[in-house]
Backbone as CSV, one residue per row, in Angstrom:
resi,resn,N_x,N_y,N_z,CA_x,CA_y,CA_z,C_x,C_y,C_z
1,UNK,-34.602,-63.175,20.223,-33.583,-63.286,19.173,-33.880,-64.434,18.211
2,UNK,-34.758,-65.299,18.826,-34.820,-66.660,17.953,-36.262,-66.651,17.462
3,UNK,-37.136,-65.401,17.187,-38.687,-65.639,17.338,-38.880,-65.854,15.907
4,UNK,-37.952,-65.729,14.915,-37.995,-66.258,13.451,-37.862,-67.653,13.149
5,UNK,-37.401,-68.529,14.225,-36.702,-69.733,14.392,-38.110,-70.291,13.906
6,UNK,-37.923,-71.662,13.784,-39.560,-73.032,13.748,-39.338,-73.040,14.647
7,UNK,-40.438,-73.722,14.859,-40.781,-74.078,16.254,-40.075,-75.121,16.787
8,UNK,-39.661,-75.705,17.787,-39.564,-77.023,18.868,-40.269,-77.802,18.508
9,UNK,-40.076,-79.317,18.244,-40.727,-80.144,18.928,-41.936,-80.513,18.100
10,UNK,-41.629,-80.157,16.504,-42.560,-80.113,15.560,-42.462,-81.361,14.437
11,UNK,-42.985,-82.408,14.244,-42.545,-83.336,12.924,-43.002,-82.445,11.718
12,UNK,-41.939,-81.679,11.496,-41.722,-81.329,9.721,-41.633,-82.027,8.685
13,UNK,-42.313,-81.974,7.794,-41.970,-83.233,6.642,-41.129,-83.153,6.048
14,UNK,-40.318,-83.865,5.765,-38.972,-83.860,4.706,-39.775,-83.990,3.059
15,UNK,-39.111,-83.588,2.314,-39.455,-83.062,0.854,-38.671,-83.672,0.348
16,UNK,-38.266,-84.765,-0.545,-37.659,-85.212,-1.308,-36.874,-84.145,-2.233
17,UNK,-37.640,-83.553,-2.927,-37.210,-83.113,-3.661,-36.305,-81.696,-3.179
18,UNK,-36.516,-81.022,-1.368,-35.721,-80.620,-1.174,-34.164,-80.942,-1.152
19,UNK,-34.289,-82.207,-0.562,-32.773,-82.953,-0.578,-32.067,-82.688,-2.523
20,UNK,-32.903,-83.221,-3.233,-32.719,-83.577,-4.373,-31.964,-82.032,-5.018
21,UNK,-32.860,-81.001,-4.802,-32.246,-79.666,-5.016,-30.743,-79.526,-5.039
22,UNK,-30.540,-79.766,-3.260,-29.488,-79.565,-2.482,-28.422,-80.172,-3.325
23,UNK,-28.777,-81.700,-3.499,-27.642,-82.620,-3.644,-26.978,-82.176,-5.204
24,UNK,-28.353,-81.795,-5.655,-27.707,-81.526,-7.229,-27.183,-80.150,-7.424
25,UNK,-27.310,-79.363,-6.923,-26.416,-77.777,-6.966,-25.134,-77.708,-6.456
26,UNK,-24.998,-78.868,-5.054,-23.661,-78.722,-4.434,-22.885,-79.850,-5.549
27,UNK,-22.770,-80.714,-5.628,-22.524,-81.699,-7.022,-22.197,-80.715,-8.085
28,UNK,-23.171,-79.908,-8.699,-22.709,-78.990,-10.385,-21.774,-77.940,-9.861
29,UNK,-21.933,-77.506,-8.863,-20.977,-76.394,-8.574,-19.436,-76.502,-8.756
30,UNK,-19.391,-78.119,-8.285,-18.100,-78.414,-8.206,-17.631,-78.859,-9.260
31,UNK,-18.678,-79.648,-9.722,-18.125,-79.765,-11.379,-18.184,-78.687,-12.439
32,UNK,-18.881,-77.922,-12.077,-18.476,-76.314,-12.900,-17.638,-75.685,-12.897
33,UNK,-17.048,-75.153,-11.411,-16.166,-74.636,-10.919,-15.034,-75.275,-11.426
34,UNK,-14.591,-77.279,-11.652,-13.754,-77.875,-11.510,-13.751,-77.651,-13.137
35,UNK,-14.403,-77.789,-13.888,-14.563,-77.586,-15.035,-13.831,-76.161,-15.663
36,UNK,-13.988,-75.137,-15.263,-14.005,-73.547,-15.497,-12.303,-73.708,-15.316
37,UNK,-12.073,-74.054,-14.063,-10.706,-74.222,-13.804,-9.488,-73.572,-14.894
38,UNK,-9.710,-74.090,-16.352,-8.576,-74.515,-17.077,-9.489,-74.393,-18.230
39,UNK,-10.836,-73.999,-18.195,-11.592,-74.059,-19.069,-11.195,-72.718,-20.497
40,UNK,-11.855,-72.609,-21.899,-11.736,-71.544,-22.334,-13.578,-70.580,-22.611
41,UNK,-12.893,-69.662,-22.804,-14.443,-68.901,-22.854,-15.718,-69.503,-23.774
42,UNK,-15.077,-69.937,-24.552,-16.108,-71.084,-25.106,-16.903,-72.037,-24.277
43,UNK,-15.851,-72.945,-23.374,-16.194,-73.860,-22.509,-17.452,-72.912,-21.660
44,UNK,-16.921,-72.064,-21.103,-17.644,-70.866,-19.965,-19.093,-70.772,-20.564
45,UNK,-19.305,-70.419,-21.395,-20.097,-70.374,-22.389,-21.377,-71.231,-22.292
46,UNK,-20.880,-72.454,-22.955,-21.647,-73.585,-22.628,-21.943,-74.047,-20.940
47,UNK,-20.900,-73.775,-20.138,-21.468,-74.424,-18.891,-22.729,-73.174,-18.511
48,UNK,-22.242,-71.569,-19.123,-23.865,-70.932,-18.552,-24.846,-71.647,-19.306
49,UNK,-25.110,-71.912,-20.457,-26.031,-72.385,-21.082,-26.853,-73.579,-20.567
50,UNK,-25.900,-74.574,-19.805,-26.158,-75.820,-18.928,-26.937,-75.375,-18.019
51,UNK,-26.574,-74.271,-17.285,-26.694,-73.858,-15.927,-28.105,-73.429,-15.794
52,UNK,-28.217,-72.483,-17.107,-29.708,-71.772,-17.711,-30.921,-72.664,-18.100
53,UNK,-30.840,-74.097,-18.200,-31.117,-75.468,-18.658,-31.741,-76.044,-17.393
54,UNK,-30.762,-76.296,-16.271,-30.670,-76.635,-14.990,-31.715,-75.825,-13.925
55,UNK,-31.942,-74.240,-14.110,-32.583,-73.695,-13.274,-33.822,-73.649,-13.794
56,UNK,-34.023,-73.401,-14.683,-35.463,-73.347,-15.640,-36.433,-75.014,-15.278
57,UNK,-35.469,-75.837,-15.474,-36.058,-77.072,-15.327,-36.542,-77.240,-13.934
58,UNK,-35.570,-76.746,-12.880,-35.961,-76.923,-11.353,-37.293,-76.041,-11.254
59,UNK,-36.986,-74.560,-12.042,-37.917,-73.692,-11.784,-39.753,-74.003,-12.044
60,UNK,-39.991,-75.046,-13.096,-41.325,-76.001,-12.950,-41.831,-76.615,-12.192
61,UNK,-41.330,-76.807,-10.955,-41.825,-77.886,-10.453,-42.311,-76.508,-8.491
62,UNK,-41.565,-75.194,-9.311,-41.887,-74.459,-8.088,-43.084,-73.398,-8.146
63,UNK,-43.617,-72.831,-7.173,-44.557,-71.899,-7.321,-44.248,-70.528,-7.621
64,UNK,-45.095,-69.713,-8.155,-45.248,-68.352,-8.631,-44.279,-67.643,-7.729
65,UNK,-44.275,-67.295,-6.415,-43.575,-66.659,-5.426,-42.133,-67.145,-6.189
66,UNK,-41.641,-67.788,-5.846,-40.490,-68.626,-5.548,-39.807,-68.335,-6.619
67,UNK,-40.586,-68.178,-8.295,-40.175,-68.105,-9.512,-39.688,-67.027,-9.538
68,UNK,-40.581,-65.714,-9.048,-40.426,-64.878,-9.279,-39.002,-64.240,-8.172
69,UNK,-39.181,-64.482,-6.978,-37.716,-64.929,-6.169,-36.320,-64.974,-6.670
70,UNK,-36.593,-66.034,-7.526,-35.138,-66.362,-8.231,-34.807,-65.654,-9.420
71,UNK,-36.160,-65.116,-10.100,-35.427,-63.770,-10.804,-35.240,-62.940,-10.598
72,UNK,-35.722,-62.179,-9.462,-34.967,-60.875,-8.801,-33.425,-61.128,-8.197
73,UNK,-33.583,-62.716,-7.817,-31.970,-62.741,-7.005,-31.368,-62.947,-8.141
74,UNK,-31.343,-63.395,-9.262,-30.453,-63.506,-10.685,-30.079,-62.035,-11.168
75,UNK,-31.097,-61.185,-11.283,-31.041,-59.699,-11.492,-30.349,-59.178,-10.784
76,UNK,-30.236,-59.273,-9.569,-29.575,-58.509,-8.281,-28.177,-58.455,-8.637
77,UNK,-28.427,-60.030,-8.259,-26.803,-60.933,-8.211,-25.728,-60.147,-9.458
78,UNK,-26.497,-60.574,-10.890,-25.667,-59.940,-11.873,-24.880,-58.814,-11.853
79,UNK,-25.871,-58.143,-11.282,-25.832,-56.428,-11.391,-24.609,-55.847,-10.408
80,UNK,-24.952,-56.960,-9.434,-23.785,-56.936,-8.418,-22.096,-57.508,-8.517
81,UNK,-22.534,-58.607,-9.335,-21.231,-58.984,-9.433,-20.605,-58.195,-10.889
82,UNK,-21.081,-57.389,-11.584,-20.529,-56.389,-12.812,-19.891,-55.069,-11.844
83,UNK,-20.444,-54.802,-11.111,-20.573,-53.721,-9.826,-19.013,-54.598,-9.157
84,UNK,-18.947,-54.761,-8.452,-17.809,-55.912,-7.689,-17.055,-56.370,-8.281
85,UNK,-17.276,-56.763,-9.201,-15.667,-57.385,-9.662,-14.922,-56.828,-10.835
86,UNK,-15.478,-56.822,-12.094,-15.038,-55.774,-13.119,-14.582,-54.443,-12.547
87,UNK,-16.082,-54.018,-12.581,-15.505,-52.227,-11.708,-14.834,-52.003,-10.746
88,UNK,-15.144,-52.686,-9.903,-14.701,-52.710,-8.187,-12.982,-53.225,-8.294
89,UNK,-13.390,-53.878,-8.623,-11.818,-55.571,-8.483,-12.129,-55.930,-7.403
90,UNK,-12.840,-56.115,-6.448,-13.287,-56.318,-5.071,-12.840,-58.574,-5.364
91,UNK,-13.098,-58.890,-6.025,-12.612,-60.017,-6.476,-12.063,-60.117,-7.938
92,UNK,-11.563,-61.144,-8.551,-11.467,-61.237,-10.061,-11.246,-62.429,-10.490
93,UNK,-12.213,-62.762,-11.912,-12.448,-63.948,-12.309,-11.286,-64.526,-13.416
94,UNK,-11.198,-65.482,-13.978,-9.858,-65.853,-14.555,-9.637,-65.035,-15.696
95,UNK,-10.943,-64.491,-16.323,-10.738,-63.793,-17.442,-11.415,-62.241,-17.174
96,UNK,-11.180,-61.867,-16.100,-10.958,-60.837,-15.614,-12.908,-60.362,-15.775
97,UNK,-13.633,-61.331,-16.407,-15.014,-61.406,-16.638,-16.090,-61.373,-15.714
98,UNK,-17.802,-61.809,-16.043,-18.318,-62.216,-15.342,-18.571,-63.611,-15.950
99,UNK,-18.236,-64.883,-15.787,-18.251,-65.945,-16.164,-19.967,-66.252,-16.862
100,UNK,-20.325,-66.745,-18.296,-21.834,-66.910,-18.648,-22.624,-67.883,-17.293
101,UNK,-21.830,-68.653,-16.601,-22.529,-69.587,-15.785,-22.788,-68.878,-14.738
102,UNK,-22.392,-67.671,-14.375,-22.530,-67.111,-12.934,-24.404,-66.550,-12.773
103,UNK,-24.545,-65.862,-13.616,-26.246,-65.819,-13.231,-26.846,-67.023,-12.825
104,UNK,-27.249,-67.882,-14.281,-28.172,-68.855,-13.484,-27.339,-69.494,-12.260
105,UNK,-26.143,-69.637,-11.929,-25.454,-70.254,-10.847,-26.730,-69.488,-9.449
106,UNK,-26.436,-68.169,-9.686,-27.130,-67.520,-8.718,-28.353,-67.824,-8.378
107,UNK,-29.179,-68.210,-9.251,-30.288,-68.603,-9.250,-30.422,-70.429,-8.872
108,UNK,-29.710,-70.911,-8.723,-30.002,-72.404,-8.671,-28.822,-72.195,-6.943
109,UNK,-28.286,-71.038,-6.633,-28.058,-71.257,-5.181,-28.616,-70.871,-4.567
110,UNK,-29.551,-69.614,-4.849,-30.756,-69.347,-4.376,-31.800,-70.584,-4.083
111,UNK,-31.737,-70.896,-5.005,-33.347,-72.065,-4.491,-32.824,-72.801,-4.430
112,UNK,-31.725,-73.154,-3.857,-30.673,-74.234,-2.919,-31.364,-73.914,-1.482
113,UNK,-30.616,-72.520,-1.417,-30.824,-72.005,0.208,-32.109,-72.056,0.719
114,UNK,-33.325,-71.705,-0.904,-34.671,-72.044,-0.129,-34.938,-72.996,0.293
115,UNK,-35.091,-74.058,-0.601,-35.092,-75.793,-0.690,-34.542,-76.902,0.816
116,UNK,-33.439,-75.904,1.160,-32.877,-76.505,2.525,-33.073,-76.050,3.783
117,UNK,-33.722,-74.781,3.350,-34.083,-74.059,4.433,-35.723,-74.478,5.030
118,UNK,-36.441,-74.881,3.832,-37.904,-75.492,4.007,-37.939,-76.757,3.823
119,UNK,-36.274,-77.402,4.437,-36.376,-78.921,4.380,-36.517,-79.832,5.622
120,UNK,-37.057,-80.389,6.007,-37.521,-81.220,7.129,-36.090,-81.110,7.966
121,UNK,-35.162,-81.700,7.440,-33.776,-81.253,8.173,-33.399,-79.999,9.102
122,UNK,-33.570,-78.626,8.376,-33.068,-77.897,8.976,-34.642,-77.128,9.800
123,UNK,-35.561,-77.935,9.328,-36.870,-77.254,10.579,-36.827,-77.469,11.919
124,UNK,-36.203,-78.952,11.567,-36.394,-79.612,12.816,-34.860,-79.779,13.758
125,UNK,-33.874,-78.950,13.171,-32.767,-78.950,13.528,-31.957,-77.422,13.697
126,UNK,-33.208,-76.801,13.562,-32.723,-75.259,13.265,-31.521,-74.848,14.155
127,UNK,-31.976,-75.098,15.604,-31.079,-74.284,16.858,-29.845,-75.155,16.633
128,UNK,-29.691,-76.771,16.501,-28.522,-77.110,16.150,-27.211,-76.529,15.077
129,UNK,-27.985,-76.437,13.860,-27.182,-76.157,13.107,-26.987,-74.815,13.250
130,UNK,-27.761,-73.957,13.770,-27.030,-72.243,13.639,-26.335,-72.004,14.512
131,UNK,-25.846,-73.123,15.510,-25.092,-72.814,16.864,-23.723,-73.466,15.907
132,UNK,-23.930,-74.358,15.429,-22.740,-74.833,14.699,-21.819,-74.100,13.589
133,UNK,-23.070,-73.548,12.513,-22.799,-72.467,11.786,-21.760,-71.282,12.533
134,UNK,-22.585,-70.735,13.336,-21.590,-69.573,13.968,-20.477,-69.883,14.823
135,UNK,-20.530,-70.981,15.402,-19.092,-71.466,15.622,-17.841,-71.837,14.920
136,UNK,-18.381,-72.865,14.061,-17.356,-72.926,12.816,-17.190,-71.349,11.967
137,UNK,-18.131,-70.390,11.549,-17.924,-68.892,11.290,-17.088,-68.152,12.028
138,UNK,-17.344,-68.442,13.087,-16.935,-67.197,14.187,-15.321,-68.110,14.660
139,UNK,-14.945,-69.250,14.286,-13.752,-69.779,14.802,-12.517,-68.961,13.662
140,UNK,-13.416,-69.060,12.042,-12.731,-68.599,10.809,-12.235,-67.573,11.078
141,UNK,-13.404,-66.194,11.448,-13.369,-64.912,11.439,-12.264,-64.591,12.304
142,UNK,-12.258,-65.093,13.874,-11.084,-65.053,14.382,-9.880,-65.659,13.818
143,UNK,-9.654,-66.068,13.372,-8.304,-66.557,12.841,-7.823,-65.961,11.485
144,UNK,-8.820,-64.979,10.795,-8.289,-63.775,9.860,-8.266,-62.243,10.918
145,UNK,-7.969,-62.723,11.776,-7.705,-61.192,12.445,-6.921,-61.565,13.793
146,UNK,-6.456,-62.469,13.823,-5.700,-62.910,15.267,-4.084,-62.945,14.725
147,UNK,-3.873,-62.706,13.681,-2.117,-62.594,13.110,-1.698,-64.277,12.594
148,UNK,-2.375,-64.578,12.661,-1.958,-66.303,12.514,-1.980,-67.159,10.710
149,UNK,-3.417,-66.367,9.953,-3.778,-66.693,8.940,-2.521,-65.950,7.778
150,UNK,-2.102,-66.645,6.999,-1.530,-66.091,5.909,-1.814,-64.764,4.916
151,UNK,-3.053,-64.488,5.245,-3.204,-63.017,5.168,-4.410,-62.545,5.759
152,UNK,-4.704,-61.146,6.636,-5.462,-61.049,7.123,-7.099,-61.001,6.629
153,UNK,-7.883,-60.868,7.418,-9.444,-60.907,6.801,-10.555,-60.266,7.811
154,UNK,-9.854,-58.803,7.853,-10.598,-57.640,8.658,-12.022,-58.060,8.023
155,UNK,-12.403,-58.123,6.856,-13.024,-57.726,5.825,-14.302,-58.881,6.255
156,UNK,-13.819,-60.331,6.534,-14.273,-61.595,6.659,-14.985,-61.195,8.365
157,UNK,-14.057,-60.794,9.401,-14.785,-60.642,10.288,-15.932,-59.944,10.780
158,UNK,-15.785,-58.641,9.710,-17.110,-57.414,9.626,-18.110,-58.493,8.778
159,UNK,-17.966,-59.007,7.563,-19.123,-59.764,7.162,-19.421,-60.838,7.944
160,UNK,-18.897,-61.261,9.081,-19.562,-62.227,9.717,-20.835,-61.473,10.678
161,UNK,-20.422,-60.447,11.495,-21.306,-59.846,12.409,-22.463,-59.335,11.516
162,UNK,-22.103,-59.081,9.969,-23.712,-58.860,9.324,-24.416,-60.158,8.891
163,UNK,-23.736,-61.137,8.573,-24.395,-62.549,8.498,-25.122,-62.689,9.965
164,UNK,-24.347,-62.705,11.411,-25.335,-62.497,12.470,-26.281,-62.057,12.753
165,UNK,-26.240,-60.916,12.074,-27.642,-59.937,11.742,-28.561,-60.391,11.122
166,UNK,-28.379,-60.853,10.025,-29.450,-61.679,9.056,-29.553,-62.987,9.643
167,UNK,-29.372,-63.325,10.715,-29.759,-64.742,10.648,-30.336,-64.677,12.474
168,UNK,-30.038,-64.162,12.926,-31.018,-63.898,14.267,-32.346,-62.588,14.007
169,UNK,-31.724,-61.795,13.398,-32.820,-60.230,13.680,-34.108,-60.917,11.943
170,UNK,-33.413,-61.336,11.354,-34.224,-61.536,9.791,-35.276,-62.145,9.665
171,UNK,-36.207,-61.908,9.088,-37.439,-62.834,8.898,-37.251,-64.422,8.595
172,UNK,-36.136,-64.566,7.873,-35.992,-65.724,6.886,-34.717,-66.484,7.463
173,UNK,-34.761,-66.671,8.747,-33.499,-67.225,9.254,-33.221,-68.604,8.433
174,UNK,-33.678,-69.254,8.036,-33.775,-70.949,7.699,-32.899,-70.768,6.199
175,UNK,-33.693,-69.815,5.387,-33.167,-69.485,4.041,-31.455,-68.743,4.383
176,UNK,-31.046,-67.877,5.446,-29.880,-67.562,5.726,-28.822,-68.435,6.093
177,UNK,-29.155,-69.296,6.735,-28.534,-70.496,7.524,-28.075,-71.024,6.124
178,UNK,-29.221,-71.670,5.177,-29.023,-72.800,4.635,-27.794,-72.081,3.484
179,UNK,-28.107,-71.052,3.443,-27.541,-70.199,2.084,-25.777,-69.934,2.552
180,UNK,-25.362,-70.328,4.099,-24.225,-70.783,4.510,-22.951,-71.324,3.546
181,UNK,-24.111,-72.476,4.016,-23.818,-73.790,3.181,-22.940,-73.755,1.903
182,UNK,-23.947,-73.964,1.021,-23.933,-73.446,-0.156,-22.801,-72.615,-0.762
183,UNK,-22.730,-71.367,-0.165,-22.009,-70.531,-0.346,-20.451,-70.674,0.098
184,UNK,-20.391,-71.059,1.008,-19.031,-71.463,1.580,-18.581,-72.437,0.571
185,UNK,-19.183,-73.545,0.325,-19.153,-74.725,-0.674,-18.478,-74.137,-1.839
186,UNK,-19.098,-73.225,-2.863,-18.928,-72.740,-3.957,-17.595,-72.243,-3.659
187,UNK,-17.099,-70.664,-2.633,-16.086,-69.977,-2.450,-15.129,-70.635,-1.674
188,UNK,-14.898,-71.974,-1.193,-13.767,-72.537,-0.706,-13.709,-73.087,-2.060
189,UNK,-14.655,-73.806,-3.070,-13.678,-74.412,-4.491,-13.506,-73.450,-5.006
190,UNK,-14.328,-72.571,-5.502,-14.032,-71.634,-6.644,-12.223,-70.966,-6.391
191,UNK,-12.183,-69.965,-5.032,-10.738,-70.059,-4.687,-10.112,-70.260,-4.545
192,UNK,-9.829,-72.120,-4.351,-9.008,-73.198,-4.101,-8.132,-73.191,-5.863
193,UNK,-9.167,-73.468,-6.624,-8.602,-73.456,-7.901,-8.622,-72.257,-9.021
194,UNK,-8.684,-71.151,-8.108,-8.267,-70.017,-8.989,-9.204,-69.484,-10.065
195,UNK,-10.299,-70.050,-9.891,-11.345,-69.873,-10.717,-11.698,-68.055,-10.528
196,UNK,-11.293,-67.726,-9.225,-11.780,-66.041,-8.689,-10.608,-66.079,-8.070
197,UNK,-10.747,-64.464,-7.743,-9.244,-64.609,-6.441,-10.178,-63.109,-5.613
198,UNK,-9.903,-63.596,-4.537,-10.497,-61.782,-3.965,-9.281,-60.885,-3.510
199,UNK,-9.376,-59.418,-3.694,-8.539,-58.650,-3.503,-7.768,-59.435,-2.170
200,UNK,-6.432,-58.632,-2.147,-5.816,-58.682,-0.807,-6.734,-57.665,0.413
201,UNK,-6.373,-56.473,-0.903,-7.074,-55.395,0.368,-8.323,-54.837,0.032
202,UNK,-9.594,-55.002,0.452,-11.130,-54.597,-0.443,-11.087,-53.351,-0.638
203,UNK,-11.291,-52.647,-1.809,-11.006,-52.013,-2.169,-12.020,-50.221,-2.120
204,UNK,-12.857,-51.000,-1.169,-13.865,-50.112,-0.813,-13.702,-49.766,0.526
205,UNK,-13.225,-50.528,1.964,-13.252,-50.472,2.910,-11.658,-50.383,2.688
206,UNK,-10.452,-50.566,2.381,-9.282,-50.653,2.518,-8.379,-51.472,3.193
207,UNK,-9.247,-52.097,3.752,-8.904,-53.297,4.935,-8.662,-55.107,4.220
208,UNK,-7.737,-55.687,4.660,-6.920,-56.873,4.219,-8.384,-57.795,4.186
209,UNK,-8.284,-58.957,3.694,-9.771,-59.913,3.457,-9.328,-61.154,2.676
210,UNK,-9.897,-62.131,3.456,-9.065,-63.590,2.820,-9.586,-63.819,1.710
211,UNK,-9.473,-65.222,1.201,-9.413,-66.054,-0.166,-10.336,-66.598,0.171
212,UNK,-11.470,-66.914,0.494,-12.576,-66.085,0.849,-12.517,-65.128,1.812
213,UNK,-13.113,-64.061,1.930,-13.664,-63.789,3.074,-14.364,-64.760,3.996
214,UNK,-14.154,-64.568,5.341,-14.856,-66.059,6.786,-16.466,-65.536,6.134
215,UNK,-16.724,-64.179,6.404,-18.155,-63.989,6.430,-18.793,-63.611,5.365
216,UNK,-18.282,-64.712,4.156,-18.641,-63.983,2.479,-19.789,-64.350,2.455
217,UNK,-20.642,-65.221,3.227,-22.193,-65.675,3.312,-22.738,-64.346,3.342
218,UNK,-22.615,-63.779,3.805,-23.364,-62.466,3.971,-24.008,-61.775,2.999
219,UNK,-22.876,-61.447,1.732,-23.202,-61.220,0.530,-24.114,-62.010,-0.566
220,UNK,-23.933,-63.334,0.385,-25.415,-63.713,-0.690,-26.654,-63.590,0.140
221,UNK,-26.164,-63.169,1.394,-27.767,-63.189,2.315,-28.455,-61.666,1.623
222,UNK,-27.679,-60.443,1.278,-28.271,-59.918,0.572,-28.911,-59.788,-0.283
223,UNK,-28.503,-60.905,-1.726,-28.954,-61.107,-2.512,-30.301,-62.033,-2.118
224,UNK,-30.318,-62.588,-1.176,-31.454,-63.350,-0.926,-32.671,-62.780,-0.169
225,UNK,-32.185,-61.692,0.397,-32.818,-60.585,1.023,-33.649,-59.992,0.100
226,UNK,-32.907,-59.416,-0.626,-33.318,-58.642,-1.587,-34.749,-59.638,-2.431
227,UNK,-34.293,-60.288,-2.484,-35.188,-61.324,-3.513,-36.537,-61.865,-2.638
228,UNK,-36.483,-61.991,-1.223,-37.572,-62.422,-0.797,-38.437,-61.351,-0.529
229,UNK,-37.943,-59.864,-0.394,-38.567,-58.557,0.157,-38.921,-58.223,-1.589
230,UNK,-38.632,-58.292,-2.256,-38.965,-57.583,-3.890,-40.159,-58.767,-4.225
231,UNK,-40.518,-59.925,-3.990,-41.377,-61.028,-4.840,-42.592,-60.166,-4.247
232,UNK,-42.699,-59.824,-3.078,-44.564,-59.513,-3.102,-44.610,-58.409,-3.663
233,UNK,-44.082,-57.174,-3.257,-44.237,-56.051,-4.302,-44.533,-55.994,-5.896
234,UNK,-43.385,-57.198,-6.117,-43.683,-57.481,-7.802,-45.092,-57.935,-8.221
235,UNK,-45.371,-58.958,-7.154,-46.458,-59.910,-7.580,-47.531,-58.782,-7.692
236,UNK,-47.530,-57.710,-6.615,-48.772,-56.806,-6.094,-49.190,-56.165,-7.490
237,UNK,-47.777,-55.820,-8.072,-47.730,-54.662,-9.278,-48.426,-55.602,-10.367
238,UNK,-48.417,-56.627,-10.748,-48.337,-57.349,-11.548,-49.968,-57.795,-11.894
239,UNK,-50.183,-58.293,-10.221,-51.821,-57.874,-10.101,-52.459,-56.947,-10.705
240,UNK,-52.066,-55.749,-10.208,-52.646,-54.514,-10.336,-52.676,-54.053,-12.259
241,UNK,-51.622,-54.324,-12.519,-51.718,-53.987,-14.048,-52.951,-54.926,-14.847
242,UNK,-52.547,-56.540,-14.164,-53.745,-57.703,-15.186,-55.273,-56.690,-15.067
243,UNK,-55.458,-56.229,-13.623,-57.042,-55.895,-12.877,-57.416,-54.520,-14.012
244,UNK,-55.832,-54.083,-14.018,-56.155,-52.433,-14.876,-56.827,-53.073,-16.391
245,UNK,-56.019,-53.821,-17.252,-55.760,-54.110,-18.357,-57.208,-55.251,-18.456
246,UNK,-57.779,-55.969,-17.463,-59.585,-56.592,-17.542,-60.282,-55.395,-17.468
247,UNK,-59.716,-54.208,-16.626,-60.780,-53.170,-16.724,-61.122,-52.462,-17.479
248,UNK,-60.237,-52.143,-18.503,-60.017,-51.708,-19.926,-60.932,-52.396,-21.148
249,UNK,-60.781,-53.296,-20.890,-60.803,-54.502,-21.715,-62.512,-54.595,-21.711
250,UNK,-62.676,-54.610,-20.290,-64.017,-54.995,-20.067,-65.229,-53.603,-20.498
251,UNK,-64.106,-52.698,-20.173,-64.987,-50.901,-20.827,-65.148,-51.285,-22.097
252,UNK,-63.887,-51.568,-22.648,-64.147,-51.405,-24.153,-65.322,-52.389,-25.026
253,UNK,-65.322,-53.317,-24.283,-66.379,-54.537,-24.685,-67.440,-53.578,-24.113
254,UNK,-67.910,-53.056,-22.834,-68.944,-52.719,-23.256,-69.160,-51.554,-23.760
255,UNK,-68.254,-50.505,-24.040,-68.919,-49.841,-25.168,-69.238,-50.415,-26.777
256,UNK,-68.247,-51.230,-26.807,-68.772,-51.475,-28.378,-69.870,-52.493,-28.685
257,UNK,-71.133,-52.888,-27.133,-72.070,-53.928,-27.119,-72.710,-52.337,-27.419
258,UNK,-72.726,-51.281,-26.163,-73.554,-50.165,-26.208,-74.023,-49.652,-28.138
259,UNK,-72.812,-49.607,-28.819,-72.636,-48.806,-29.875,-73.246,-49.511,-30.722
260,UNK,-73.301,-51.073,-30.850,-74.000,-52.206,-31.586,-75.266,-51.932,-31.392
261,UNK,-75.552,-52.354,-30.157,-76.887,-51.978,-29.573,-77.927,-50.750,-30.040
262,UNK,-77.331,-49.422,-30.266,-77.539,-48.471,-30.518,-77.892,-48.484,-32.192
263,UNK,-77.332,-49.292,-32.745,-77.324,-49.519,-34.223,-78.250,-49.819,-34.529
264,UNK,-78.658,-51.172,-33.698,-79.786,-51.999,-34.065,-81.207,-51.455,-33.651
């Protein structure tokens, strides 16, 4: 169950600049979120523009894989949250929108979750923190389905057992774990101050689901899923076209040495 885990007993190096990631996404979130609050669409506006500023800049200092990573999970993400919340109502944002800051948001929590997940911290602490994770998870989940919580969260407890899934059976346990974090972070402020609200009852399954959902991690483990299984395929294709487009390239040069040649 744990054969995705690091290893035991390993000195991992800590990355500065992983911490640095971390510290600065959980920090803007809140001042975005705290910002958006009361904000007008103008304001919204400019904080995506910040946000688009913010990921691009992080995005230099990372490799090809990773780049390409965070634009499939930006793509995903979008597509998903137009899908979900507009269409769906599965949640809804203050202006019933998709906020301009929410893409790159996606993208700078993405390479949050990577950043902490390939950070000396959680290599060398893996079995700690995912025993903690699912305890504090699994304490939530029960308490939106035990009659006790102010409204129920059938919804929270089914996404926890698929967050379980992705984070024991998954290739990328470290990136799931860390993407926890993160995520919980964002959807305890964002819902605290009304920035989103999620249905009472989801509107796909029919079943009651809190202000967050306990197991709303889940939904970005998809998006992160998605994004680490789509980068090699892309890269492969991407290959394959440059190799087509030298091979072309390289015919055509030599026919027109042949045709010169022939002249002379």
């Amino acid at each position: 169950m744990l054969r995705h885990f690091p290893k035991v007993n390993v000195a991992y190096a800590h990355r500065k600049r992983d911490y640095f990631i971390a510290a600065f996404t959980f920090f803007c979130v809140a001042v975005c979120l705290i910002s958006d609050s009361s904000a007008s669409l103008e304001k919204q506006n400019a904080l995506g523009v910040t946000g688009w500023v913010f990921l691009i800049g992080w995005l230099l200092g990372e490799n090809r894989e990773v780049r390409i990573q965070v634009v499939i999970a930006v793509i995903f993400a979008t597509i998903g949250e137009h899908f979900a919340s507009p269409f769906m109502g599965g949640y809804t944002y203050r202006f019933e929108n998709v906020p301009a800051y929410v893409p790159p948001g996606h993208g700078l929590v993405y390479l949050t979750a990577v950043a902490l997940g390939r950070s000396g911290l959680f290599l060398r602490h893996a079995r700690i923190i995912a025993a903690l994770v699912v305890l504090v998870c699994g304490v939530w989940s029960l308490w939106g389905i035990c009659g006790y919580a102010e409204r129920g969260d059938a919804v929270g407890a089914l996404l926890f057992c698929v967050f379980l899934g992705y984070l024991f059976k998954g290739r990328s346990p470290m990136v799931y774990l860390a993407a926890f974090f993160i995520t919980t972070w964002l959807e305890l402020i964002g819902t605290a101050l009304s920035t989103w609200s999620w249905a009472v009852i989801d509107p796909v399954l029919g079943l009651p689901q809190g202000n967050p959902p306990s197991g709303v991690a889940a939904w970005y483990c998809l998006v992160d899923a998605v994004a680490m299984g789509g980068a090699g395929p892309v890269m492969n294709a991407a290959k394959t076209l440059r190799d087509l487009l030298k091979s072309d390239n390289a015919e055509k040069i030599l026919t027109k040495a042949q045709v010169i040649s022939k002249n002379e």
